[in-house]
C-alpha positions in Angstrom: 24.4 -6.7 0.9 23.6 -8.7 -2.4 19.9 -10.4 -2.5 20.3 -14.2 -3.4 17.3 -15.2 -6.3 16.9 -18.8 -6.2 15.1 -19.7 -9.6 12.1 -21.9 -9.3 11.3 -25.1 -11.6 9.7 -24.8 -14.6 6.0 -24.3 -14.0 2.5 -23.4 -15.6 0.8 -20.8 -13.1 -2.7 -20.3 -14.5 -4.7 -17.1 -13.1 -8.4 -17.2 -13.0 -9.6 -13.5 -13.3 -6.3 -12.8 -14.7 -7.7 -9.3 -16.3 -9.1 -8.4 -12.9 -8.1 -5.6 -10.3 -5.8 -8.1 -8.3 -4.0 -9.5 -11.6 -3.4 -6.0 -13.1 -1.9 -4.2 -9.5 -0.5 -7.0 -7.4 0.4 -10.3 -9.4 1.9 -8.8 -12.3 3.9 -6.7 -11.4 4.9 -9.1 -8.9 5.8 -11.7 -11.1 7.9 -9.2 -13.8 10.1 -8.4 -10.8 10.8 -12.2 -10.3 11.3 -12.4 -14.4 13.7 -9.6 -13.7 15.7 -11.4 -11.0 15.7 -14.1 -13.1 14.5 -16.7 -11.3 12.0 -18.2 -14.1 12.8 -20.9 -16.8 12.7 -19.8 -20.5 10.1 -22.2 -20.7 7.6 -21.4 -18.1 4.0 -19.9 -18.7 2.1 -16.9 -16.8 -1.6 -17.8 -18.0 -4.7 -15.8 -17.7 -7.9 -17.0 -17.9 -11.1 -14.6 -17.8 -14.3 -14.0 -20.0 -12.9 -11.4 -22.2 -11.7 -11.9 -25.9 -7.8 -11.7 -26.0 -5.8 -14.2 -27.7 -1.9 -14.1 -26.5 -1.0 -11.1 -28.4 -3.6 -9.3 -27.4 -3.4 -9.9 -24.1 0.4 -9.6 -23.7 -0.1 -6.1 -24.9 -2.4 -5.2 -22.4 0.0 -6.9 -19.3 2.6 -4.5 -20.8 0.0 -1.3 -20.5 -0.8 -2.6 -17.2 3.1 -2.8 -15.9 3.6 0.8 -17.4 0.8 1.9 -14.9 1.4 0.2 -11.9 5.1 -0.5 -11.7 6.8 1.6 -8.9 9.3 2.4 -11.2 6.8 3.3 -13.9 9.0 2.0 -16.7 9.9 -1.6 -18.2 12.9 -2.8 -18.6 12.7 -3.8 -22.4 14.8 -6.6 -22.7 13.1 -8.1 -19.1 9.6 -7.3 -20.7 10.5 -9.3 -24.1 11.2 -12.3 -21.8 8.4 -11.6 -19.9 6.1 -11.2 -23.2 7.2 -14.6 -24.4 5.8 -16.3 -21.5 1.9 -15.0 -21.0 -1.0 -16.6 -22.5 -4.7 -15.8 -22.5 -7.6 -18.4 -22.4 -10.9 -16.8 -22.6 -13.4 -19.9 -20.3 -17.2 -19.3 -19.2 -16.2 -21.8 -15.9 -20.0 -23.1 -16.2 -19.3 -24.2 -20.1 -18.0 -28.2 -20.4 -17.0 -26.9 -23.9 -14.5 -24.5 -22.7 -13.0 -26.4 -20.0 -12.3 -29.0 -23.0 -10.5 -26.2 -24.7 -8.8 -24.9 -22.1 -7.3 -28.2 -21.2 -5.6 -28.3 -24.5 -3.6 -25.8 -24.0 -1.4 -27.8 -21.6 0.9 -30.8 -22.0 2.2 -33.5 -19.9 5.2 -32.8 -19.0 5.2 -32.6 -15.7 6.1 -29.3 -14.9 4.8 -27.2 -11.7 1.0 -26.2 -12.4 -0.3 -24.1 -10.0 -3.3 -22.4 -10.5 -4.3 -19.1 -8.7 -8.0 -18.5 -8.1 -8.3 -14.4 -8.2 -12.3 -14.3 -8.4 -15.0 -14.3 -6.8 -15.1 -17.1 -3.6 -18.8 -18.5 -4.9 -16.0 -19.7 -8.2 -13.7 -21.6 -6.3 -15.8 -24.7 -5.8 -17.0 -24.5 -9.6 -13.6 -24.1 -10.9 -11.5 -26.6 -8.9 -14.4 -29.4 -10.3 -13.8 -28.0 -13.4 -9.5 -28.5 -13.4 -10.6 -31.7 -12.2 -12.9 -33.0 -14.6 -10.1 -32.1 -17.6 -7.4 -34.3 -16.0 -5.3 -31.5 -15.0 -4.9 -32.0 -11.0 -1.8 -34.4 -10.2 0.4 -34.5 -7.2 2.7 -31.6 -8.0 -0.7 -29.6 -9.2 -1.3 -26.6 -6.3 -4.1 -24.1 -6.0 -3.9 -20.7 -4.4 -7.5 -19.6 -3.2 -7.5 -15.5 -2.3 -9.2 -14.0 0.6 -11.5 -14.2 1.7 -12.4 -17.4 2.1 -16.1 -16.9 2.3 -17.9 -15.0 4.0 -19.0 -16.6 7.1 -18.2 -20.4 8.7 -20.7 -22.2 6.9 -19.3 -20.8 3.6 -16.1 -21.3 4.6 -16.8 -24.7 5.1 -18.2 -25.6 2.3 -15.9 -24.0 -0.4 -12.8 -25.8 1.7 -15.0 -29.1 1.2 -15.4 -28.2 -2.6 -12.0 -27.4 -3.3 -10.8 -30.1 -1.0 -12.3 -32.9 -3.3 -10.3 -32.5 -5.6 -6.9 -31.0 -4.5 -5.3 -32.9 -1.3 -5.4 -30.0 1.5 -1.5 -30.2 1.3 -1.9 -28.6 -1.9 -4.6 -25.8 -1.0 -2.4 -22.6 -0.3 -5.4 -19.8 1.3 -3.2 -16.9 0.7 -3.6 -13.6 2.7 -0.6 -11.4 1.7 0.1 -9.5 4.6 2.1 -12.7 5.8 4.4 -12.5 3.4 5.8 -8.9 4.5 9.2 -8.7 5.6 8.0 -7.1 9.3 5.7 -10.2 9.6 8.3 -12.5 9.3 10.6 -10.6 11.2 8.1 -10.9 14.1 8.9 -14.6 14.4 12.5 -13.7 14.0 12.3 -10.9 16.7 10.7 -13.2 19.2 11.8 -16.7 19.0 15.9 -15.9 17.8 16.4 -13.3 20.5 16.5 -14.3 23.9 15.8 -10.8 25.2 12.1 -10.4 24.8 10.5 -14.2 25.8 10.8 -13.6 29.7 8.6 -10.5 29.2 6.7 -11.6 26.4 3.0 -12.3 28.3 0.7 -11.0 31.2 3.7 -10.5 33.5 5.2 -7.1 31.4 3.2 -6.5 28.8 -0.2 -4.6 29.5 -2.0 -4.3 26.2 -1.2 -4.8 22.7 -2.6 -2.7 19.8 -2.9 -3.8 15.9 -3.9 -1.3 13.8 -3.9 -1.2 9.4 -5.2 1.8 8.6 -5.8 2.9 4.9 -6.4 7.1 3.9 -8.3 5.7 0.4 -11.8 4.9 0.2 -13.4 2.1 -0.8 -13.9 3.5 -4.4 -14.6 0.9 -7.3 -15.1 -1.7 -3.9 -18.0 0.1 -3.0 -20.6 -3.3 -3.8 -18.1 -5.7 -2.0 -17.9 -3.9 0.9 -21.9 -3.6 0.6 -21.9 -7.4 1.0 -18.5 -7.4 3.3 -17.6 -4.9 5.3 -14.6 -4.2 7.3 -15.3 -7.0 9.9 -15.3 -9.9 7.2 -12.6 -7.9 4.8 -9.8 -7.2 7.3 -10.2 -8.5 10.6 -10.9 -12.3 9.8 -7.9 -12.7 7.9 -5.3 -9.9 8.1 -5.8 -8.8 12.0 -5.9 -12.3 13.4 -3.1 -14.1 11.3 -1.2 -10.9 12.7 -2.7 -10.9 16.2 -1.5 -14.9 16.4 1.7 -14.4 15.1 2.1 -11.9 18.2 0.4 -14.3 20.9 1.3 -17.7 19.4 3.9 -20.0 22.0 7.1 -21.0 20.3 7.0 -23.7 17.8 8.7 -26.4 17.8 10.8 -25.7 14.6 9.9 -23.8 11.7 8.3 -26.2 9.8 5.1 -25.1 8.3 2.4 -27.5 10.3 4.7 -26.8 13.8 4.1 -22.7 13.0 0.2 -23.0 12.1 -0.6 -26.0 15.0 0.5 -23.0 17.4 -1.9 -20.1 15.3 -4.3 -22.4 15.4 -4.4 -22.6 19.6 -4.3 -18.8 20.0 -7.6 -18.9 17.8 -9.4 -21.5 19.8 -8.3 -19.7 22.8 -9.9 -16.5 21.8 -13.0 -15.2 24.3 -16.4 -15.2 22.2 -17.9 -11.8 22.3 -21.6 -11.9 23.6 -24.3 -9.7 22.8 -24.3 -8.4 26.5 -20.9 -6.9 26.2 -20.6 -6.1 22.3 -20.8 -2.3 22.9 -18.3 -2.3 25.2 -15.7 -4.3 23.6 -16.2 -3.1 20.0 -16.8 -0.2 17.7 -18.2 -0.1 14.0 -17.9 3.1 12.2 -18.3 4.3 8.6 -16.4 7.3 7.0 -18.4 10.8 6.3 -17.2 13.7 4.1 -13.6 14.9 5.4 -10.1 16.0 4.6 -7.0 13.3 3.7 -3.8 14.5 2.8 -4.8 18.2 2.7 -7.7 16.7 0.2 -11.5 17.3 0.4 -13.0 13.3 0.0 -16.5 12.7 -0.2 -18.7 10.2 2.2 -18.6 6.3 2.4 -20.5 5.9 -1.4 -20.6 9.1 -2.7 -17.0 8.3 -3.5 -18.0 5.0 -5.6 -18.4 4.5 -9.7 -21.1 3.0 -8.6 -24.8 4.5 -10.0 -27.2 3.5 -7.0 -24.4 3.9 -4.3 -24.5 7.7 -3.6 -28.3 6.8 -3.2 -27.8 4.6 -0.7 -27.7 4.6 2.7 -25.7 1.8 3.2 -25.4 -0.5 6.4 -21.4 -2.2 6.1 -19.0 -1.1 8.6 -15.6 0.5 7.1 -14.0 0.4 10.6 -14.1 -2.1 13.0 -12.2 -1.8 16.6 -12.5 -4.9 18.7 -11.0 -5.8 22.4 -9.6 -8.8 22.2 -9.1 -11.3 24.6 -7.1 -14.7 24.8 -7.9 -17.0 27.7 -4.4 -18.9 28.1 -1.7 -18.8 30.5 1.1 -16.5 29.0 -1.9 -13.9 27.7 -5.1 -13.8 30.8 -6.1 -10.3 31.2 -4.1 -8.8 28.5 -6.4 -7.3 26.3 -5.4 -7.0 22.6 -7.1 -3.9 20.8 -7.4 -4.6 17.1 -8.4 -1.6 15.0 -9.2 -1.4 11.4 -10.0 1.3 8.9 -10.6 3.1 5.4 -10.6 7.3 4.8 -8.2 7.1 8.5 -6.0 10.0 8.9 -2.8 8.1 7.6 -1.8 4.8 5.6 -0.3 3.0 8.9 -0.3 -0.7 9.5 1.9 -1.7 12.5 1.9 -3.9 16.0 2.1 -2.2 19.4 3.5 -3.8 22.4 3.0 -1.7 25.3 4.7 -2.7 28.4 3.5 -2.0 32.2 4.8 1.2 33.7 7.6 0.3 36.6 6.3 -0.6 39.7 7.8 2.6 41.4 9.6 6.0 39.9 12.5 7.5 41.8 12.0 10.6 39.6 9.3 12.1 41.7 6.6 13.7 39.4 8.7 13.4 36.2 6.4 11.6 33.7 7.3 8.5 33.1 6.0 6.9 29.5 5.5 3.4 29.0 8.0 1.1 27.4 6.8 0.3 23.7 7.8 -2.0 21.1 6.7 -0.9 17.6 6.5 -3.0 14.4 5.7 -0.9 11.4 4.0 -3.1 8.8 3.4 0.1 6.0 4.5 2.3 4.9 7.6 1.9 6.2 8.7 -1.7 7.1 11.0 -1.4 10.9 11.1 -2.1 14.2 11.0 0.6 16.8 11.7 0.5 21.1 10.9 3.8 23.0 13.4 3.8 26.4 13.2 6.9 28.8 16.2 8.5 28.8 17.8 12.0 30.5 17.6 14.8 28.8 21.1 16.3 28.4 22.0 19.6 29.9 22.4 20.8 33.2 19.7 22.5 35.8 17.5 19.3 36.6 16.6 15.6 35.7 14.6 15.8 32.9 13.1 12.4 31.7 11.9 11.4 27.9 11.1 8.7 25.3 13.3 8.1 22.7 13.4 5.6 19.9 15.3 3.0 19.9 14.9 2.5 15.7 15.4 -0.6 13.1 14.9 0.8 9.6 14.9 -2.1 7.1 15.5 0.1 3.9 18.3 1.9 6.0 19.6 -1.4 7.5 19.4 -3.1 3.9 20.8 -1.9 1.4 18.5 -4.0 -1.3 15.1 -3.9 -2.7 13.8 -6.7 -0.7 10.4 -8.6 -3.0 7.0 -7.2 -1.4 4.9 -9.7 -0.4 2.8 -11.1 -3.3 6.4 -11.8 -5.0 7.6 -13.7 -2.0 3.9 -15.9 -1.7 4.0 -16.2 -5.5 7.7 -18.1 -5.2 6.3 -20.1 -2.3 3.5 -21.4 -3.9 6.0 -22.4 -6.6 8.2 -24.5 -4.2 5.9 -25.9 -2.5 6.3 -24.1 1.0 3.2 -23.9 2.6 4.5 -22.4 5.6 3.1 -18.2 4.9 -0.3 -19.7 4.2 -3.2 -20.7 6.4 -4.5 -23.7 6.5 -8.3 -24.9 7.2 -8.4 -25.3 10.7 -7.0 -21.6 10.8 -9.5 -20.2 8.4 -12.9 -21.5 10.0 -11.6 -21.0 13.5 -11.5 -17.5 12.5 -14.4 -17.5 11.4 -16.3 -18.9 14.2 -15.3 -16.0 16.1 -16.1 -13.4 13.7 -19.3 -14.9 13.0 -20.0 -14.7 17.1 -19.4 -10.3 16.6 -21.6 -10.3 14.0 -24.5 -12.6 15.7 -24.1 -10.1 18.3 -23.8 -7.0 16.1 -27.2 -7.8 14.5 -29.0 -8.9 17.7 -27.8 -5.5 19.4 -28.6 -3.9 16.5 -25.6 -2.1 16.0 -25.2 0.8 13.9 -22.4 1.9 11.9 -21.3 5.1 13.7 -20.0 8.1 11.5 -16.4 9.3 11.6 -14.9 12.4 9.7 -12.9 11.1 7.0 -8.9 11.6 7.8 -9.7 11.2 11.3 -8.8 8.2 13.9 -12.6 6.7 13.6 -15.7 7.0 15.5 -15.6 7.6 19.3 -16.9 4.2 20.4 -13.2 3.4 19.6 -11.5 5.8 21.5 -14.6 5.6 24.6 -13.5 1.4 24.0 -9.7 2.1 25.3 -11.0 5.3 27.6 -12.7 2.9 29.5 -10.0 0.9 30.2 -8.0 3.9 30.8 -6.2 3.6 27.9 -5.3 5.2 24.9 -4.7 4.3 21.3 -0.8 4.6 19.9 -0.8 7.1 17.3 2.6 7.5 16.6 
């Protein structure tokens, strides 16, 4: 099966913090692979902007150090990377200096090309920085700005950088990115649920009996150490990532695929989520932090120890690297079917995936033969797929012997290409204009009105961080969580 590459307009995309840790592992060597396919204009600029003292050559030569390191492939293609060279430019700006924004605007013409500028910096920047593309002349209507996660770091924030940014840009130009929505599994939810008619009659409280999220991450928090200090798992992973994944699950059919039809239906499964009170938030949650342990046969050191950081070893630090939340949505298809969310760093494997776990049958005909549930598996990481476990007889004579077997959707078995991971595909969406993969406002401080609820609750229960082993599953509050229910988390 051949990949079709449709190549984008000509365009100016402009990277604040475009020497940073997101620029050097995500977005450029995203956006060589989309040179390589070919889908960018001779004439189109890649544009970093940052503090440091680069002019273009200099800063082309460190873009191709950083692609040496952090392509999968670990080599350029040199004829991709001269085209590739040609197009990046550095502008070194102080964002609170009226002189520099004067110079930076300089550097662009009117032509009317795409100019889309991507915001990879610190949130507190956005509102300063949108003002400041603003005051140079620089925002028209086919202007667009891409603001990374998190958006804030509670509602109020939230709020007001979306009013700040939102003064300038219209909000149909405001693309909040949060990447996991652009992975192929993601989008293949949507596909799985609303283009087969197989799984909508079960789909809800009558067949399904829980449903488990889990992104899990084996490395620490390392050079992150001082924004998870100020973060923690809870703001980092569950407001964005776990919810836009848990509403893609729960969310009622749209009415096409257009982008507002898709996010007016996220945005109901949000306002429909129970608030978690303070009386029941050590039932329904479970905030851990990683200890000393083993990963991948590996001796790793405690939550801080591990960081470059000089004071963090000293530190005895409060922020949650695991969270584990019961979830509930109070609408018709989802009443009383609770939705386990589960998050963590230093876990015992790199696994991101959605488990729907259907009721057991009503009666079994097999006497005591266990029976196991019915499960549909979508694996996120490492491995993008789709998995259904069936019972089935066990072949062979002398009895009836009953077991779970895969039913299994491998999409780098099933397609034979190197499908774009998903900071390519966002990066090409932004340039077309399709805001459809991002969230909008309403999505973003619904969200957070719920996570600030947890963490109201966290502080007035005063609740601790409990230790886990590193390369383990987390605390036990998680497991005791699902034991209670009598339940148990999918590991497989």
């Amino acid at each position: 099966m051949a990949a079709e590459f449709v190549p984008v307009e000509p365009f100016d995309l402009v990277i604040f913090g475009g020497t940073g840790d997101l620029a050097r592992r995500k977005l450029l060597p995203a956006l060589y692979h989309r040179d390589q396919d070919e889908q960018f204009s001779d004439d189109s600029r890649i544009i970093a902007v940052s503090r440091r003292d680069m002019n273009d050559e200099n800063y082309a030569d460190w873009v191709r150090e950083v692609l040496e390191a952090h392509l999968p492939e670990k080599t350029l293609d040199e004829d991709v990377f001269e085209r590739f060279y040609n197009r990046l430019a550095h502008i070194q700006l102080d964002v609170d200096d009226p002189a520099g924004w004067e110079a930076f605007a300089e550097r662009f013409d009117e032509g009317g090309r795409i100019r889309t500028f991507y915001l990879a910096t610190a949130p507190s920047l956005f509102g300063k920085i949108a003002n400041g593309i603003a005051e140079v002349g620089l925002v028209d209507e086919r202007a667009r700005i891409v603001l990374e996660k998190p958006v804030g770091h509670d509602y109020e924030s939230a709020r007001e950088i979306n009013d700040a940014v939102g003064q300038h840009f219209d909000e149909s130009q405001i693309y909040r990115i949060d990447h996991y929505l652009g992975k192929e599994t993601v989008q293949n939810l949507i596909a799985l649920r609303f283009g087969n008619s197989l799984f909508e009659p079960v789909w809800g409280r009558g067949a399904v009996d829980n449903v488990q999220i889990t992104v899990a991450e084996s490395l620490g928090v390392d050079e992150r150490f001082e924004f998870y200090e100020q973060t923690g798992a809870l703001r980092d992973m569950v407001q964005n990532h776990m919810l836009q994944l848990l509403c893609l699950t729960a969310m009622e059919p749209p009415a096409s695929m257009n982008h507002d039809d898709v996010r007016n239906e996220k945005i109901k499964v949000l306002r429909s989520l129970k608030p978690i009170t303070p009386q029941e938030v050590r039932k329904v949650t479970a905030r851990g932090q990683y200890a000393a342990g083993m990963v991948d046969g590996e001796a790793v050191p405690a939550y801080g120890a591990d960081s470059k950081e000089e004071q963090a070893p000293a530190s005895k630090a409060e922020a949650e690297t695991f969270v584990a939340i019961k979830a509930e949505i109070d609408n018709w298809r989802w009443k009383d079917v609770p939705f386990y969310l589960r998050t963590g760093k230093r876990m015992a494997r790199k696994s991101s995936q959605i488990v729907v776990e259907f009721k057991p049958v009503p009666h079994s005909i097999f006497g005591e033969e266990p029976l196991q549930p019915n499960r549909l598996v979508l694996r996120l990481q490492p491995e993008e797929g789709v998995e259904m476990s069936i019972m089935t007889k066990e072949p062979g004579p002398g009895g009836f012997r009953m077991r779970s077997l895969p039913l299994n959707l491998s999409f780098s078995q099933a397609f034979e290409v190197a499908y774009p991971d998903a900071y390519e595909r966002l990066l090409m969406e932004v340039l077309r204009g399709n805001p459809a993969l991002f969230m909008r406002r309403d999505e973003v401080e619904a969200g957070w009105q719920w996570i600030d609820r947890i963490l109201e609750s966290w502080r007035l229960e005063q609740v601790e961080a409990q230790e886990y082993m590193s390369g383990s599953w987390g605390p036990t509050d998680a497991f005791v969580m699902l034991d209670r229910d009598g339940r148990r988390w999918y590991e497989g």
